[in-house]
N, C-alpha and C positions, 0 to 999 in steps of 0.2 A: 841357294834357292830357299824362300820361305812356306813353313811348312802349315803357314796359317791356312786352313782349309778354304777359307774362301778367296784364296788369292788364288786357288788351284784348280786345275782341272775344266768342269762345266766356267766356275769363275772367275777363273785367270783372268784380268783387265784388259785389257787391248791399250797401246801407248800413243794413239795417236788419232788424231780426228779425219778422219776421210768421205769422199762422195766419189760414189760410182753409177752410173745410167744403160740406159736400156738393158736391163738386168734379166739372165735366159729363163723363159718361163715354157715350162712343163704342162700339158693340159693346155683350158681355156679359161682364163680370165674372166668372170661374170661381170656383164657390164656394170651394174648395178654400183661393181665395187671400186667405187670413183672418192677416191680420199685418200688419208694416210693413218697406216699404223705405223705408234707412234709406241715407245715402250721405255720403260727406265731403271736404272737400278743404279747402286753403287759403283764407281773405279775410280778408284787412285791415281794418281798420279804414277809411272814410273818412281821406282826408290822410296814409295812413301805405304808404310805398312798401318793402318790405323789396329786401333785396341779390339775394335771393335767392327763386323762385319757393316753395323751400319752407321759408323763413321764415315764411309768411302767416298770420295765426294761424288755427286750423280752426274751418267752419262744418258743421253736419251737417244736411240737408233730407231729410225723412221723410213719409210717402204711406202714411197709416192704410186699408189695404180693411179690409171685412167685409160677410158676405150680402151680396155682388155688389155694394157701394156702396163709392164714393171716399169715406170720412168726412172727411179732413182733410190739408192740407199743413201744412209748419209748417218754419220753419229758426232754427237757434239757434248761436250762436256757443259754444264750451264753454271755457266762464270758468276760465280757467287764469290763475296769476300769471302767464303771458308776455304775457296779453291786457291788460295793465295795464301793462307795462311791464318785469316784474319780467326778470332778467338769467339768462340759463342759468349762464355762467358765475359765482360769488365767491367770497369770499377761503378761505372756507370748503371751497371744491371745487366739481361739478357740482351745479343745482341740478333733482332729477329732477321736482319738480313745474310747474317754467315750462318748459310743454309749450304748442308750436301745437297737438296733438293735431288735427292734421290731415291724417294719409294713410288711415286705414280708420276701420271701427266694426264692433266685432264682436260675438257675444251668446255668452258661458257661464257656465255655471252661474246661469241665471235672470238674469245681470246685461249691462247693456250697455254697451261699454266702448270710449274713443276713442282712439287710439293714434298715438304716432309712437315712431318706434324711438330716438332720445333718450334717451326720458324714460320715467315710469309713464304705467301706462294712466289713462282717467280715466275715473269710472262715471257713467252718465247717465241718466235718469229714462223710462220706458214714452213721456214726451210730449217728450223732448228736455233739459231741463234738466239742469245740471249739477250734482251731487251732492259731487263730489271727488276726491281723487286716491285711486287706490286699488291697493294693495301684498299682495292674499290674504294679507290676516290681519298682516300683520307680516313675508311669508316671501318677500317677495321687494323686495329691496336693493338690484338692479342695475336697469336699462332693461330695456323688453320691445320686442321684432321689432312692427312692425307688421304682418309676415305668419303668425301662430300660426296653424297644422294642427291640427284637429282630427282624431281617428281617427274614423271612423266607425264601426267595429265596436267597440271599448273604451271610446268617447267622451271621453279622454283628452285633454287638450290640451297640442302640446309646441309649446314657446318658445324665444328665445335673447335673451343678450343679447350686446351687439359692441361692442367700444372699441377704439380709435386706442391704448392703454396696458393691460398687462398689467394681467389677464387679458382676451386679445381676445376671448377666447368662449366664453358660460356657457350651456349647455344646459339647460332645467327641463322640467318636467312637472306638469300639474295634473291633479287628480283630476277625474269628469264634474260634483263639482260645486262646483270651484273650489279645493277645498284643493292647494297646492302637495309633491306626495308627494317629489320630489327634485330637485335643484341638481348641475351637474357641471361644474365648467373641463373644455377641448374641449384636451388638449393638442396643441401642433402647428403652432395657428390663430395667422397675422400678421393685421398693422394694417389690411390690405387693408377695403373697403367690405364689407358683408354687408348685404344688405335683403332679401333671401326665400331660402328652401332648402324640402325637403320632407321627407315620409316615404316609407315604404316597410312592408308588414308587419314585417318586422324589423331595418330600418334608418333612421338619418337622415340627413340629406345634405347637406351644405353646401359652397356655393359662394364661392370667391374669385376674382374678375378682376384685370383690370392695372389696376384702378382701389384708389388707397392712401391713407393719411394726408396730410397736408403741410403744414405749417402757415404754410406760407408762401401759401396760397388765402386769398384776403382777401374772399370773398363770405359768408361766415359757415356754410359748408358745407367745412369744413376736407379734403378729398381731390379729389383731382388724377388721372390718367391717366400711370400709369408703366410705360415699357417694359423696365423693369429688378422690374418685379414682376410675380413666374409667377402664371398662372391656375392652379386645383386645385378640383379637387370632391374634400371627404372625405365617407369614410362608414365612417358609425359605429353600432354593436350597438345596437338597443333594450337597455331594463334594467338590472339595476346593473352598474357597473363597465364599461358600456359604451363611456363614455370612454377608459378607457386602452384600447381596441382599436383608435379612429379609426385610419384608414389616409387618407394624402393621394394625390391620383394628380394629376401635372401635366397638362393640356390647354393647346391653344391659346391665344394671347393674344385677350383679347375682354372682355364684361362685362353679365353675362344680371339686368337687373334684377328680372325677376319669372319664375316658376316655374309651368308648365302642370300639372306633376305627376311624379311618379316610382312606378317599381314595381320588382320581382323577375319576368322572365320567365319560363318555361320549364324555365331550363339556369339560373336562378340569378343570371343579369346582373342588375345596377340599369341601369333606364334611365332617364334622366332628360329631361327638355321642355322647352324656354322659349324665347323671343326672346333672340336677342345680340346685341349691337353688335360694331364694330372700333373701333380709335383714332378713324379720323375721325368715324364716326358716333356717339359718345361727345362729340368735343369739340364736334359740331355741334347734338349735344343739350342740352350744357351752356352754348352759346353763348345757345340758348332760353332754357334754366333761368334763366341771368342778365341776363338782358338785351341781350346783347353784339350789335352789328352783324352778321347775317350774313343776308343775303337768302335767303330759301326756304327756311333753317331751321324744324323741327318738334322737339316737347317727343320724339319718339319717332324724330328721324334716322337710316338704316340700321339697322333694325333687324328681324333676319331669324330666321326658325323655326329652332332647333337639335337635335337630340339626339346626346346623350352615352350610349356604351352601357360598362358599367364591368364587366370581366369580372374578379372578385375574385380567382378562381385563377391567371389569366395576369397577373395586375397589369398590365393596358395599358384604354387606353380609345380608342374610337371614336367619330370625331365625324361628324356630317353635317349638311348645311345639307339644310330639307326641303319648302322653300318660299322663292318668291323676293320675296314682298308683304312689303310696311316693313307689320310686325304688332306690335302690344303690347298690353296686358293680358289676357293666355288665362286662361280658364276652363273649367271642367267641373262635370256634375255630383257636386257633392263625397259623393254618397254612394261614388266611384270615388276617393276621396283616399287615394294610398295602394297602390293596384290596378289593374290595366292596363284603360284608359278607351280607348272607341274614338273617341267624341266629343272634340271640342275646337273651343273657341270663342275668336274672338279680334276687336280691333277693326284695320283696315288704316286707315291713314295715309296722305295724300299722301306721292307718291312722293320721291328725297331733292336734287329740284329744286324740293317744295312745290306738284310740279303733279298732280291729281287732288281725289277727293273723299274723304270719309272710308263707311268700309264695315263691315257685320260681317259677319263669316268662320265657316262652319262647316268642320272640317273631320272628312273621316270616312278612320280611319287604317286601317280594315280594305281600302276601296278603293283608299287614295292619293287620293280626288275632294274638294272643296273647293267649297260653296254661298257664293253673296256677295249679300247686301242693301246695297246703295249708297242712299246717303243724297244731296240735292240739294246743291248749292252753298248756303251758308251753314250747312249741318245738322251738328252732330259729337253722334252718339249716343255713352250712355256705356257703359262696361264691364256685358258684359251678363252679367246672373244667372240662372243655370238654378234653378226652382222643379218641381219633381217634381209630374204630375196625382196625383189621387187615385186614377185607378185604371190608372195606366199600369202599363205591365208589361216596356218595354225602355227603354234605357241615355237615350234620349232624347225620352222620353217624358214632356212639360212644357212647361212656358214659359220665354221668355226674358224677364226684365226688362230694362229698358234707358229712362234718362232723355236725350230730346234738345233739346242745346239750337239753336234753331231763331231766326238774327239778322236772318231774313227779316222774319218776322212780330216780334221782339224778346219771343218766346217761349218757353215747353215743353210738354214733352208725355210720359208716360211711355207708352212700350207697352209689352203683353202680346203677345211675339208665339209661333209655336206655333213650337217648338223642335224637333219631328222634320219640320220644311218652313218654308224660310225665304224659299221664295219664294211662300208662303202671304199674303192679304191679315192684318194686326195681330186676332189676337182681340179686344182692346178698349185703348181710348186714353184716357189720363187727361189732360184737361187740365188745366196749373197755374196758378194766380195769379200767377206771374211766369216771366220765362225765366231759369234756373236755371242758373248758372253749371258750364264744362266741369267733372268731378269727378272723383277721384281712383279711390278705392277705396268698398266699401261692402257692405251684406249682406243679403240676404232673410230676416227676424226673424218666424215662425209667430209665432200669439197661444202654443199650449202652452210654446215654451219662456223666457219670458218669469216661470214662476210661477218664484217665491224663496224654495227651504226654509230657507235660512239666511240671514236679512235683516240677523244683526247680526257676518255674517264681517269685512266691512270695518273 
């Protein structure tokens, strides 16, 4: 038995692809909720152990509702040349289509699309299947983020791509239904990691931490933790020629993997959200990621609420820690992508002795007050999704999705829970055919947008 933590436990793999239907549902089904979550993460192959947690090749498990009914589960491994074998690296250069294609799944322009920040995205079928690798049309040549913003108001989708080698960072934009309108090198941008940034109505935002290149990291995840590379959030104009406007502003040493949101307040500030780490809770996290010996280690070690307030006339930035819970993956509901959200959702962690349970976190910024759903020992729910009722009328006014996987029973279960009270019993509970390994990232996919005016972009 291998004792690589992330082969274990919540993330033991599952060995094999299956679909199950009319799936027993608990509670009442909201009509409303007519679509699929769709969710992703890493698994290997049976026999095959990577160096690294996010090596793994990507599996995506998806949970068809409609008319108040569980129609179907279903998990599918998305058949990338890396799931065969095939080498990122050769002689030829990067090779962007041997993608794990396993940190999210997103949906635009009627298409659904698996991504790791490597590689291309790769398009996948309404039932999971995998279609191919796909490059809008021919017009994008570089790697895509696996965190792309959509706008909400423009429907716009903007992207980047990030390399350890010039050009570190290329900014795009796609139309709402998928044509790539513009491409921009970011100048400015070092080697440093980049896996999420945001927008702003009229700006983008991108973060660098002290985490860099090095190719001396021999787990196949080439960046290391250097105190000798400055953190910086740039930001940068929407629109053309936005690019050569970027401005860098150094902050603290630290390294915010994922991004609660950013806006323009008041008085013009960017402020921006997200969990950070410090050195040690980085190396303690990467100890996880690999394998490496370290007792009480968790995939998300010290990692604490931040905001940055970036005052563009003073050229100075203000940071503040705003919560003291080891929290990661925050959410909101992204009709607020963009715009100052009062809502904010996130998952809490055992603490960073690995003592505690795991929880979800509301938190509400207008009060400073913070709701917590603790889950039992064995239970880790996953990154919950805010789905908008039908006839809600404030900011959190919905459901929360959230699949948990449950090593008690050797189980899951997804809940529906009511997102303006979180200490509300579950509006309805789906349970699945198998227990469903801990997972990454993923997305609440309506039936509407789903239809494909242009089926032969690809």
């Amino acid at each position: 038995m291998t004792s690589k933590p992330y082969l274990t436990g919540h993330y033991t793999p599952v060995a094999d692809e299956i679909t199950a239907t009319d799936l027993r549902v608990e509670g009442s089904l909201p009509p409303e909720l007519s679509g699929r979550l769709i969710r992703n993460s890493h698994n290997p192959k049976p026999g095959i152990t990577p160096t690294h947690w996010f090596k793994g090749s990507g599996m995506v498990h998806g949970i068809r509702l409609r008319e108040g009914r569980a129609e179907w589960y279903r998990n599918r491994w998305v058949h990338t040349p890396a799931l065969e074998g095939a080498p990122y690296l050769t002689e030829q250069g990067p090779d962007l289509t041997a993608s794990t294609a396993g940190t999210h799944v997103i949906e635009h322009g009627g298409r659904l699309l698996a991504l790791c920040e490597a590689n291309l995205p790769f398009e996948l079928t309404a039932d999971l299947d995998t279609v191919g690798a796909y490059d809008f049309g021919g017009r994008l040549t570089s790697a895509m983020t696996a965190h792309p913003k959509e706008d909400p108001v423009t429907g716009e989708l903007h992207f980047f791509a990030s390399s350890p080698f010039p050009p570190h960072l290329i900014h795009h934009v796609a139309s709402p239904d998928g044509q790539v309108l513009r491409s921009r090198e970011v100048p400015g941008a070092s080697a440093a990691l980049k896996h999420d940034f945001a927008i702003t109505e009229h700006h983008v935002v991108f973060l660098e931490g002290s985490v860099t290149f090095d190719h001396a990291e021999q787990s196949g995840i080439p960046y290391r933790w250097s105190d000798a590379q400055a953190s910086r959030i740039g930001v940068m104009p929407r629109g053309e020629g936005g690019a050569e406007q970027v401005r860098w502003f150094e902050i603290g040493q630290g390294y915010a993997m994922h991004l609660a949101n950013a806006y323009e307040d008041a008085r013009g500030r960017i402020v921006v959200e997200g969990p950070s780490v410090g050195r040690a809770g980085w190396q303690r996290s990467w100890n996880w990621w690999v394998g490496a010996p370290d007792r009480g280690a968790e995939p998300n070690s010290g990692s604490r609420s931040r905001r940055w307030t970036v005052d563009l006339t003073a050229g100075t930035v203000r940071e503040e820690q705003t919560d003291d819970l080891t929290v990661e993956f925050p959410t909101i509901n992204d009709d607020f992508i963009g715009r100052e959200h009062r809502y904010q959702y996130a998952l809490s962690f055992p603490d960073d002795l690995g003592i505690g349970n795991h929880t979800l976190v509301k938190y509400d910024r207008s009060t400073g007050t913070r709701q917590l759903l603790p889950f039992g020992t064995g239970q880790l729910p996953s990154e919950a999704l805010f789905v908008p009722a039908a006839q809600g009328a404030g900011e959190d006014a919905g459901y929360l999705l959230t699949v948990v996987s449950d090593l008690n029973a050797d189980a899951s279960r997804m809940l529906v829970l009511d997102a303006s009270d979180l200490t509300l019993p579950p509006v309805a509970t789906v349970h699945l055919p198998r227990r469903v390994p801990a997972m990454i990232h993923g997305s609440w996919i309506p039936d509407a947008d789903l239809a494909r005016p242009d089926a032969d972009l690809r």
